[in-house]
N, C-alpha and C positions, 0 to 999 in steps of 0.2 A: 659361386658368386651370387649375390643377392638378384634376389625376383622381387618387385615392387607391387605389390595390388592396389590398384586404387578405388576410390567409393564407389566408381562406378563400376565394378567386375573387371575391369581389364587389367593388364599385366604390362611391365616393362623387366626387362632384365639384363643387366651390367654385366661387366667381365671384371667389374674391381669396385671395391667399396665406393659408397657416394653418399655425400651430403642429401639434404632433405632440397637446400636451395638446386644442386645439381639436377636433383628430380627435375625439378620443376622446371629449367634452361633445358632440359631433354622434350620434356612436355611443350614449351615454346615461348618464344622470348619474352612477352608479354608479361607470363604468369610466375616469371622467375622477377619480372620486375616487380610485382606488385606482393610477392611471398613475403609474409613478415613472419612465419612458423611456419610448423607440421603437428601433424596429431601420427603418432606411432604406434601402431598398435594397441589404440587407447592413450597413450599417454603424451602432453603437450611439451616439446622438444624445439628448441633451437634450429633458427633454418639451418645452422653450420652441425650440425650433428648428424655423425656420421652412419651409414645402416653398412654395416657388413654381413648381414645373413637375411635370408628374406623375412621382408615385414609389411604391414595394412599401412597404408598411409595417406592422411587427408592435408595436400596444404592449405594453409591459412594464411587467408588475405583479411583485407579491413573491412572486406563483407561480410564475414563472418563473428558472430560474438563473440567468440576467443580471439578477433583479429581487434575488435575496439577493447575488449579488456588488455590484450598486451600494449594497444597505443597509451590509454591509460597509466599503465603501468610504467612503462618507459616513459611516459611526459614524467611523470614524477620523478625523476630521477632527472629527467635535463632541470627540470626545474631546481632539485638539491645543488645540481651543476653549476645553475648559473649563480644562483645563493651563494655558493661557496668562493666562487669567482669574484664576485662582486662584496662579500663580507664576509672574509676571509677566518674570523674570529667565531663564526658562526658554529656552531654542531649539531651534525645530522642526528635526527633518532631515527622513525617510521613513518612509512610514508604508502599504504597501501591504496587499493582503488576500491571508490562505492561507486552509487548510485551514480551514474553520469557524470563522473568525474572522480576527483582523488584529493588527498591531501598527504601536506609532510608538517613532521612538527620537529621547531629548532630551539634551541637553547641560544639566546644571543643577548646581549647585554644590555641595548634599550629595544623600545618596543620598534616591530615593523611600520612603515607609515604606505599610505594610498601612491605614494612617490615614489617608495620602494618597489612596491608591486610593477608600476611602470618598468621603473631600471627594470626587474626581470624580470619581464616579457619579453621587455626590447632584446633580452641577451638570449635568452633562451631561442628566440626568432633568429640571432647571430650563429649559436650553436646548429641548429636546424643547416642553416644553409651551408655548415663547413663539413655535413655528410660525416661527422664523425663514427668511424667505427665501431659498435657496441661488441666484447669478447667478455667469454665466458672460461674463469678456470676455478681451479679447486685448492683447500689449503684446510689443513688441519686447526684444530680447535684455537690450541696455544696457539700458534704461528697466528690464526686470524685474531687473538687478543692483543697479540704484538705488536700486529701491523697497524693497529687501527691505537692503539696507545700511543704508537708512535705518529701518528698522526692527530694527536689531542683528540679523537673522538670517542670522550670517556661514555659516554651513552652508550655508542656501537662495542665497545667493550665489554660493558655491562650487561648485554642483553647477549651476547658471546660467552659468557663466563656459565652465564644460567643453562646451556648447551652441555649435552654428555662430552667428554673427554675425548671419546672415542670418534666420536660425529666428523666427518668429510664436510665440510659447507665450498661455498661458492659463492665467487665475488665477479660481481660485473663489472668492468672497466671501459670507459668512453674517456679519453683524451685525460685530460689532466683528475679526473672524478673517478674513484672505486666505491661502489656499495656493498654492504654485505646482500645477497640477496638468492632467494632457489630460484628465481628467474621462469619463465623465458623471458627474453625482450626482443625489441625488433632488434633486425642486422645494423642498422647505424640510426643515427639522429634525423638521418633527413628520410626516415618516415614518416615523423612527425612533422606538425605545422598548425594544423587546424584547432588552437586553443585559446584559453583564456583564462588567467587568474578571479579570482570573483572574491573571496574576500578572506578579512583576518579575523581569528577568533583563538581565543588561549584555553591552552587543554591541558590538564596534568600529567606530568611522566607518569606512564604506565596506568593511568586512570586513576591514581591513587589520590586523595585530597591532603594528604599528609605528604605528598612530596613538590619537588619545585614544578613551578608553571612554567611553562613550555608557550612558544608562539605556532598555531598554527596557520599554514596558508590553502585556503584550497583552489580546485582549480577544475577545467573543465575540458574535456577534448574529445575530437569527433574527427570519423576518416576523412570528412572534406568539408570545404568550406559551406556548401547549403546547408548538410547536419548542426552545423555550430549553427549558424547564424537562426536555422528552425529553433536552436534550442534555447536562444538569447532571443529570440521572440517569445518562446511561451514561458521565459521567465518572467518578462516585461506583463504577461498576460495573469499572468498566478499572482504576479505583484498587486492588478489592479481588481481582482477577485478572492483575495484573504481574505478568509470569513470573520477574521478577526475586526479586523477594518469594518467590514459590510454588517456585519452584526452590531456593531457599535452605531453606526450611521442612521440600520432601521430600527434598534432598537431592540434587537433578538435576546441577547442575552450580556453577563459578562460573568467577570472572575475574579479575585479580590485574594490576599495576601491569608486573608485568616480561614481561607478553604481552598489552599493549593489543590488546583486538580479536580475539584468540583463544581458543580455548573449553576449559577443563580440565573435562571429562566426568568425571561418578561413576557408579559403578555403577548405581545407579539410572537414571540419565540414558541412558548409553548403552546399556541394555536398551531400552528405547524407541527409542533411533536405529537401533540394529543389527536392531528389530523392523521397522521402517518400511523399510529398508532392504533384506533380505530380502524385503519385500511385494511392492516395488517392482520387485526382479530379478524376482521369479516373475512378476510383469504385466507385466513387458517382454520376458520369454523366449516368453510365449503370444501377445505381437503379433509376433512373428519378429524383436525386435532382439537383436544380437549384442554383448556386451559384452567391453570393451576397455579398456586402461590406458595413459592416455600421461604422459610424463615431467611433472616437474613445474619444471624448469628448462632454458629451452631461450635457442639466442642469439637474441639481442634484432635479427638478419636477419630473423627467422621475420615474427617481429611488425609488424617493416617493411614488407614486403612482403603480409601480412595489412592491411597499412592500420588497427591496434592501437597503434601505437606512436605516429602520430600523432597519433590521437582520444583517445588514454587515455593516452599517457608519464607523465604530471605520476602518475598513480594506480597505475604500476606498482612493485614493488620488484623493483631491479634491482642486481647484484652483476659484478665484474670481474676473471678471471683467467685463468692464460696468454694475456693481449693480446686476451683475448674479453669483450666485453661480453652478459651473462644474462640474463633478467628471470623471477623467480616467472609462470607463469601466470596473465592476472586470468581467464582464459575459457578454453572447451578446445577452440574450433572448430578453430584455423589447427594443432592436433594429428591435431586428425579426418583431416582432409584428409590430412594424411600417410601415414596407415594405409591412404585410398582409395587413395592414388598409388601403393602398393607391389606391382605387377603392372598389367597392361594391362588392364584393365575389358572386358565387354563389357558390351551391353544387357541383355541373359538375365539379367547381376544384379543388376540395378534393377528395383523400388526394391532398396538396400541400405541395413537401418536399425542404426545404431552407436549403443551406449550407455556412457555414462560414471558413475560415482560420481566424479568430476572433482573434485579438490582445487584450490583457486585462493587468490589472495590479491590483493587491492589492499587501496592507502593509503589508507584513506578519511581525513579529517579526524578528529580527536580528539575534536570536539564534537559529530560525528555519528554518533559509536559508541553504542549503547542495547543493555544485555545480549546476549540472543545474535539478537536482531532487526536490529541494524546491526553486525556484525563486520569483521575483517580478513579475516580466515583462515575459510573456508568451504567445502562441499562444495554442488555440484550435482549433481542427476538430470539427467544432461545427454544428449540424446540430436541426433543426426545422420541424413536421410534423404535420402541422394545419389539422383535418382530423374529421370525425362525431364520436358519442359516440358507434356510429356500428361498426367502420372502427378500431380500438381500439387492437383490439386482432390480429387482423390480419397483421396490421404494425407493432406492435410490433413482432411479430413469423418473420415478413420477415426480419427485423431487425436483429434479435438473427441470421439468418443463413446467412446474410451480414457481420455479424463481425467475425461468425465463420472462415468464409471464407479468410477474414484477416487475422485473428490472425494467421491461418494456412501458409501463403504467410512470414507471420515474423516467421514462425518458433513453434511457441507456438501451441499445444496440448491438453493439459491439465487445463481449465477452471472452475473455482470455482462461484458458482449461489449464490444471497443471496439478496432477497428483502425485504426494509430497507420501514417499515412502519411507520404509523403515529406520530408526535414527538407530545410533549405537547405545543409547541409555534407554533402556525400553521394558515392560511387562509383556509378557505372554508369547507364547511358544511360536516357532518360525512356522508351524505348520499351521496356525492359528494367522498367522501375517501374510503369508501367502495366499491361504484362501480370499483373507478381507483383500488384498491388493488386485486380488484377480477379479474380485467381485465390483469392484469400481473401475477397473480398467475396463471391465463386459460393461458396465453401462453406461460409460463413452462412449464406447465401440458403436452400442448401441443404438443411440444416436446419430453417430455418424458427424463428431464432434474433436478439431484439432486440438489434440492436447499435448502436454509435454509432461514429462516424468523430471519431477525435484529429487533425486534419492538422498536419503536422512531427513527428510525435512518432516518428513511427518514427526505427530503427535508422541508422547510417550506410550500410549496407549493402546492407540493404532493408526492406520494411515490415512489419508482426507485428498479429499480434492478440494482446491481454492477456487475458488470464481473471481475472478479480478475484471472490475467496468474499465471501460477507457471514455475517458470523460471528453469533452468538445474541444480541448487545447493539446489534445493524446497526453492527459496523465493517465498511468495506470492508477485503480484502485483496489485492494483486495478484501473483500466485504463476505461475500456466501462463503460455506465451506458446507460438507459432508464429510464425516466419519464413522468410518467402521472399527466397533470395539468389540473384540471378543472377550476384555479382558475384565473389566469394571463392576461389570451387574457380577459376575462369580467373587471377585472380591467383596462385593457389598452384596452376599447370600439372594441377588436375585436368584427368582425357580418359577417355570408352570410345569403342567401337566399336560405329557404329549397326549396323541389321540391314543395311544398304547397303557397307558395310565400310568408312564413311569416319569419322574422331575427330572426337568432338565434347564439349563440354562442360558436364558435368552440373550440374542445378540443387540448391543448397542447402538441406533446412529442418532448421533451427533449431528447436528444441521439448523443451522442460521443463514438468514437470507441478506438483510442490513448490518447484519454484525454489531455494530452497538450502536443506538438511535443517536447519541450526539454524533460522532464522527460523521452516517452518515447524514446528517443535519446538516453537519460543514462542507462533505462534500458538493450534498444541492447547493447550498450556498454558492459555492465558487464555480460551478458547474453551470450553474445561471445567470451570475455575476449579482445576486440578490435577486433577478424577477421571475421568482417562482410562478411558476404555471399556477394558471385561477384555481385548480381546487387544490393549492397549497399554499394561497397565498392569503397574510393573516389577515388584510383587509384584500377583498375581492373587488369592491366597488366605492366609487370617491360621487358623494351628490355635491355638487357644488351650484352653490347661487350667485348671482350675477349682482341683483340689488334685495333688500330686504321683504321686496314686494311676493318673488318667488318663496318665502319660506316656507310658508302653509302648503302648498304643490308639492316643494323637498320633502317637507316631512312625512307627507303621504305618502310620496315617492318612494322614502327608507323602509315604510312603512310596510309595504306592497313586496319589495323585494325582498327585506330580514322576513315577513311572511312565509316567504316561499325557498327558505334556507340558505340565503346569501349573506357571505361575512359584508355588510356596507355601513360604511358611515356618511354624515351629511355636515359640511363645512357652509357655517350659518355667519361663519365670521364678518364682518365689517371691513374686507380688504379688498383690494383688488383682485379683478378675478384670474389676471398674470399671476398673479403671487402663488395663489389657492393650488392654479393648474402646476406651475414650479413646483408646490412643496410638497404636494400628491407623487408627480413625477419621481422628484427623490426617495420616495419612501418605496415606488418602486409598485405603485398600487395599478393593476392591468388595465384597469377603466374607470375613465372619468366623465361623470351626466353634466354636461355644461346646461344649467338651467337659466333661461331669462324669460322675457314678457312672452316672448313670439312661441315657445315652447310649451306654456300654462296653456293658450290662447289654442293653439292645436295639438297638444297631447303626443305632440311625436320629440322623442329624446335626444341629439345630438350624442354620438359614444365617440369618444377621444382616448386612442389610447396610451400607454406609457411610452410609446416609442414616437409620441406628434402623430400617428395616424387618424384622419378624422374621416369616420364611418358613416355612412348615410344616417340620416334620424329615424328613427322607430318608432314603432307604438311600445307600449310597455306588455303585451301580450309577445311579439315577435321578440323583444328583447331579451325574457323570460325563457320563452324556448331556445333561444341561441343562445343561454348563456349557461342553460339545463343541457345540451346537447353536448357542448366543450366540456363540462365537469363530466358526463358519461363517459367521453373518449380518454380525458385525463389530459385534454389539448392536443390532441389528433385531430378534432375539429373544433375549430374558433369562430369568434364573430367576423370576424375579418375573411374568413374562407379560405 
């Protein structure tokens, strides 16, 4: 009779088979209430699944990630439920779960409306409280074509028929609702509660543009009501800091129909890129990388031979002439590598670390473009560390506290670890993937840094660790990475010469800290709400005059501080000086010199800042060094204190 182990070492053991939910009423009433699965031996199983021999087993509650990916998963389905209840005429297709929520796409005959959505809420909340029970059975190919034919849902049949013959599926059943689906879900409906529809948007069956449109609904849901209601706040909050919006407002940048995807910078804008950009030379010149420029049309052999052309063709943009086929750059490694190859290497210069402000370009899809957050046309921090299979842990550890160091300068804190190991479509030998994965796992470890293991997610190449910021509303971002490539530089005949005098082939990383300067451009943006910290901000200082008597004083004023390397400008205008400080404020500029009579007359400045704070008055010496003192810290320290 089965023995139960559970995560924590202990043991339970039956005299007759038991459900995963029995476990858990043995363990104690509570935890049988709140079970919405099991993990079995590895694998995620239905509370009602049965264990007849001994096995590992973890239940899952809505504490757990696998316990909000199954709430997820199951709203979507009461939601098919109530749809179907309420617009009978309707047909389900798919309906899986992303990002904080989920969607299903229907086929129905006029469009959904915001009153729609209402009605199913309201039912799906009616479902919920009738505790309906969610069961799990199984049914052969034909039979589940049949069954769902017979039930008009030519979709669900469709996507049934593309199924081996041979194939066993499973269908979930709640009250009057069957889906096809490999499940788990929770035990009944009234696990659920804590949701919320959010909006309509139309999506083609099967993603194809050549077939019919489809309505999709999505939707949102979380184990309890604070979760929701957190995550319907930092909607409202992401709403009022789109960089899109804020960029247009201060004038950052835009984007226009006859350059999907690429970015037309304004001044304003690219004060801030060209700031960051310089930052980032100076921090990479003091870790010893050597920057470099490589072309940004190369033939499309390169990419070949890089193993590029295969993994990514459909996303490059590629051009044809004198009987040569080109491709834009989407990346700037199989570049890199060129530069290494150009003399014979020894060891003595390894590690050797290359850096790029690297222009690139892929085709992303049209529907996947978002201001300067998903573009065509982009620039990376892109850097290169050709270096020995010894040298490996070590670069990478100096790495990890290079970017710390960054991210800390923009403000971010708080770093999410998680390296993304070997996919199924991949180069280079397992003994080769093993080493690079241990070799990043050792400088984690290293560290002494919580990380988590993605498996497949890595690279085709080799595996990476993601750096992801969590920004002041807790979005995640995922920006840095490191990669280890055993595989690349041997395709593209990198070689030095060890200290033995024999050629051998040096290992690849891979590593960006911002990942491409627009996106994170947007995320400062939204991250600040537009008021960038003083040393990124494109006007630092607003001189504002009272009457025209101050002008001469202002422009001494501008005079004295543009001297001593501050972005400032000086508003000479004819208006009122409400207006001037209003339209300063909007642009989001950190301080403003209210000058009048009493101010010339003693030479001490009034500083107001963007937020109505009004600072003691200064001399313009003290000002100077308080405002030298914040651009050091990077606004660790401000005038304000």
């Amino acid at each position: 009779m089965p023995s139960i182990t559970l995560p924590d070492g202990s043991q339970r053991h039956f005299d007759n088979p038991v459900s995963v939910m029995d476990v858990a009423a043995d363990i104690g009433p509570g935890l049988a209430k709140a079970t919405l699965a099991g993990r079995v031996n590895g694998e995620l199983v239905d509370a009602d699944t049965v264990l007849s021999s001994d096995a590992e087993l973890s239940i899952i509650t809505s504490r757990d990630d696998d316990g909000l990916h199954l709430l997820r998963h199951s709203t979507a389905h009461l939601m098919a439920q109530a749809v179907k209840q309420l617009f009978p005429e309707a047909q389900v297709t798919i309906g899986p779960v992303i990002e904080d929520g989920f969607y299903y796409d229907f086929a129905y005959e006029r469009p959904f409306t915001p009153d729609d959505l209402e009605q199913i809420e309201k039912r799906m909340s009616e479902l919920v409280k009738q505790k309906i029970p969610i069961q799990r059975s199984e049914i052969g190919r034909d039979k589940a074509v049949e069954f769902f034919d017979g039930l008009s849902e030519a979709y669900k049949a469709e996507i049934i028929r593309d199924i081996p013959a041979d194939e066993v599926l499973s269908l979930y059943e709640q009250g009057d609702f069957t889906d096809l689906c490999r499940g788990p879900h929770v035990p009944s409906t009234g696990h659920l509660g804590h949701f919320k529809l959010m909006k309509l948007a139309g999506a083609y069956w099967r993603g194809d543009s050549d077939n019919e449109m489809l309505q999709r609904i999505y939707g949102t849901a979380w184990a309890n009501k604070k979760d929701l209601k957190g995550y319907l706040h930092r909607l409202e909050e992401a709403e009022k800091r789109d960089h899109r919006k804020i960029g247009k407002q201060l004038d950052l940048f835009h984007l226009q129909e006859e350059a999907p995807g690429m970015v037309f910078w304004h001044p304003a804008g690219w004060t801030i890129y060209q700031v960051i950009e310089q930052y980032m030379r100076d921090r990479q010149r003091e870790q010893g990388y050597k920057e470099i420029r490589t072309p940004q049309v190369v033939d499309m052999s390169l990419w070949e031979r890089s193993g590029h052309a295969d993994k990514f063709g459909d996303d490059m943009f590629s051009v044809e002439t004198d009987d040569r086929k080109f491709a834009l750059k989407p990346m700037n490694c199989p570049c890199h590598v060129q530069v290494f190859n150009q003399g014979l290497r020894s060891y003595r210069e390894l590690p050797l670390r290359l850096a790029e402000f690297g222009s690139c370009h892929r085709n992303e899809l049209s529907g996947a473009l978002h201001g300067i957050m998903r573009v065509r046309g982009f620039v990376q921090d892109d850097g290169h560390i050709f270096c020995t299979e010894e040298q490996i842990q070590e670069e990478c550890a100096t790495f990890i506290d290079f970017l710390h160091s960054v991210y800390e300068d923009f403000g971010f804190t708080e770093i999410i670890y998680r390296l993304s190991t070997r996919p199924a479509q991949r180069v280079g030998s397992d003994a080769d993937w093993d080493r690079s994965e241990k070799a990043l796992a050792d400088a984690l470890d290293a560290k002494q840094l919580d990380w988590k293991e993605l498996p497949g997610e890595g690279a085709f190449y080799g595996p990476k660790v993601e750096f992801s910021l969590k920004d002041c509303i807790g979005r995640v971002w995922q920006c840095g990475t490191v990669q280890v490539d055993f595989s690349m530089p041997g395709r593209l005949d990198a070689e030095y010469v060890d200290a033995g005098g024999e050629r051998k082939v040096p290992v690849m990383l891979h590593r960006a800290i911002l990942g491409s300067f627009e996106r994170f451009i947007g995320i400062l943006v939204e991250n600040h709400e537009g008021k960038m910290p003083l040393w990124l901000s494109p006007i630092q200082l607003k001189i504002l005059n009272i009457t025209d008597r101050q002008r001469e004083f202002s422009e001494k004023l501008e005079k004295s501080l543009s001297d001593q390397g501050f972005r400032v400008e000086t508003d000479l205008r004819n208006e009122k000086i409400g207006l001037k400080i209003r339209e300063a404020t909007l642009l989001r500029v950190p301080y403003m010199l209210v000058v009048g009579d009493k101010e010339v007359e003693s030479g001490k400045i009034p500083v107001r800042t963007r937020d109505a704070v009004e600072l003691e008055p200064m001399d313009l010496e003290t000002l100077i060094s308080g405002l030298k003192l914040e651009l050091a810290s990077r606004g660790r320290e401000t005038l304000e204190g």
